[in-house]
C-alpha positions in Angstrom: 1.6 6.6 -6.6 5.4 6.7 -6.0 5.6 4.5 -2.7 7.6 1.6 -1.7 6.2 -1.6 -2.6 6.1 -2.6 1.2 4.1 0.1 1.7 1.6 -0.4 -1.0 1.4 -4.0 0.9 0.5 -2.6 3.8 -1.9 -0.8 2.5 -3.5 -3.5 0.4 -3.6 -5.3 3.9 -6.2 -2.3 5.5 -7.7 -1.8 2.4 -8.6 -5.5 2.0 -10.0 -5.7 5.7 -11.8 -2.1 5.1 -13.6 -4.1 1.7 -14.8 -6.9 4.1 -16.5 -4.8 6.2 -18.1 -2.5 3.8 -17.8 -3.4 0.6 -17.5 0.0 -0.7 -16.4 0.3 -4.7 -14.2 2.9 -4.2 -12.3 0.4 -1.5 -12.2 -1.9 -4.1 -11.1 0.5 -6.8 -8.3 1.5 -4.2 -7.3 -2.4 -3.7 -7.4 -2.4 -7.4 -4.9 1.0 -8.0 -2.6 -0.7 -5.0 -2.3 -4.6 -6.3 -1.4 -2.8 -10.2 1.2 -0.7 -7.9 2.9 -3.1 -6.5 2.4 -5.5 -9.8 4.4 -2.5 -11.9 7.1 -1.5 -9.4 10.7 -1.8 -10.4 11.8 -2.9 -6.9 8.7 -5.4 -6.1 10.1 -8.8 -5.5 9.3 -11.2 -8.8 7.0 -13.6 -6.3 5.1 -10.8 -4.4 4.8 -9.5 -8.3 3.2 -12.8 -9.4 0.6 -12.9 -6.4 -0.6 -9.4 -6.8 -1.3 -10.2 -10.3 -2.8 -13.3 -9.8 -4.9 -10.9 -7.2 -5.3 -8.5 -9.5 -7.3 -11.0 -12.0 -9.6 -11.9 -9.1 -10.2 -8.5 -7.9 -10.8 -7.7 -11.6 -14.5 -8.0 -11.9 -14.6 -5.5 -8.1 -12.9 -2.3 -10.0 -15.3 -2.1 -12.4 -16.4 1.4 -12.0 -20.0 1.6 -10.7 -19.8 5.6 -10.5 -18.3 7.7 -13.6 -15.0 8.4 -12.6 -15.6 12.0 -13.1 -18.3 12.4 -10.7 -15.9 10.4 -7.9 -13.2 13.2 -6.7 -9.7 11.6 -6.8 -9.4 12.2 -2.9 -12.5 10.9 -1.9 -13.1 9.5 1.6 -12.9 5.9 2.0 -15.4 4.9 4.4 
């Protein structure tokens, strides 16, 4: 993923709503792909850095693959 970190957030912020209504592992794996994303980005601010990773942790034990990552295609729908 090579977008801005603003739109990673913006993202994070449908994903996140998306995950509340359907609690859909491959949501969660996205939230999870986003939050390291913004985490890792050179041009992230150093606080919104800090609270994706402190979101990260939390959302740690949700991006646990359920299904082997080879039988989920990379651009699989998202409910």
């Amino acid at each position: 993923m090579n977008a801005r970190p603003e739109i990673a957030l913006a993202a994070l912020v449908y994903l996140m709503t998306q995950y509340s209504r359907t609690r859909c592992p491959l949501v969660a794996r996205a939230i999870c792909e986003h939050l390291d994303h913004v985490t890792d980005h050179a041009r992230t601010d150093p606080v919104l850095r800090d609270v994706a990773a402190g979101a990260r942790t939390t959302w740690t034990h949700l991006c646990a693959p359920t299904v082997p990552s080879a039988t989920v295609p990379r651009n699989a729908p998202l409910h």
